[in-house]
N, C-alpha and C positions, 0 to 999 in steps of 0.2 A: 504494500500500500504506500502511496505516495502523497508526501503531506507540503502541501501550499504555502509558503509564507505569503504570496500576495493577496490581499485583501480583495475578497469577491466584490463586484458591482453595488450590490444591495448592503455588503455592509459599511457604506463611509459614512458620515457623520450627518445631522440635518443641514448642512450648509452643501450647497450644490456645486460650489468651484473652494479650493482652498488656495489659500494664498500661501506661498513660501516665505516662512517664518522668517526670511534673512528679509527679505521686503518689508516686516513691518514696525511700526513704529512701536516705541515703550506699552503706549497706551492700546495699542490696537492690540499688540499680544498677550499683553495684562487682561482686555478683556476676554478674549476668545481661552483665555486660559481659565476665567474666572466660568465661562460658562463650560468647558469642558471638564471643568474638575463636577461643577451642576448636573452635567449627566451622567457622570461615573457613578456620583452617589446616589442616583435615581435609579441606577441599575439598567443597563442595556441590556437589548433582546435576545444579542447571542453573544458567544466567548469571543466571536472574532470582532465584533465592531468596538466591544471594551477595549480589547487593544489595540484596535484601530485610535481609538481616544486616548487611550497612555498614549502610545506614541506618540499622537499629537501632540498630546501634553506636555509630554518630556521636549520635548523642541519646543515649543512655545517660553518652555521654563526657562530653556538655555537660553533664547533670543530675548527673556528680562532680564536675565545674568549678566550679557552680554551688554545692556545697555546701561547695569545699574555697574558696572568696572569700568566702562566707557567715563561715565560719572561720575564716581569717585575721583579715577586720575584726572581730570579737569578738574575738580577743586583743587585737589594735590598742588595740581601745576599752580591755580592762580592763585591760593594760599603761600604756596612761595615763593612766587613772584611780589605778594603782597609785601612778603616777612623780609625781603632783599630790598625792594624798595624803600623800605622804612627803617633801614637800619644808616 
């Protein structure tokens, strides 16, 4: 028997086009995050669309990880840019 990892037709998520998590902004992945974690806990139909939604998830996570170190090292930088200035 031969087992799939690619996700059948029927089971992607309620949104009809996804957008690649690297496209989207802090706020758009924060939310689309906030409502996938919403349907995790609500319990999906089958085993393959939950994971269909982890996975999403999981990349969604990364791409506010990825904006919230973005962010961090910008204040970094203008914090010491700040503390050089003023010395």
């Amino acid at each position: 028997m031969t087992v799939s990892n690619e996700p059948s037709a029927s089971a992607g998520t309620s949104a009809p086009t996804v957008a690649d998590p690297a496209s989207l902004s802090f706020e758009q992945a924060r939310d689309e995050l906030v409502r996938v974690v919403a349907e995790l806990e609500q319990g999906a139909p089958t085993l393959e669309q939950s994971l269909t939604l982890w996975e999403r998830g999981e990349a969604l996570a990364a791409r506010c990880e990825e904006w919230l170190v973005g962010a961090k090292r910008r204040l970094d930088a203008a914090r010491s840019s700040a503390e050089e200035g003023g010395r």
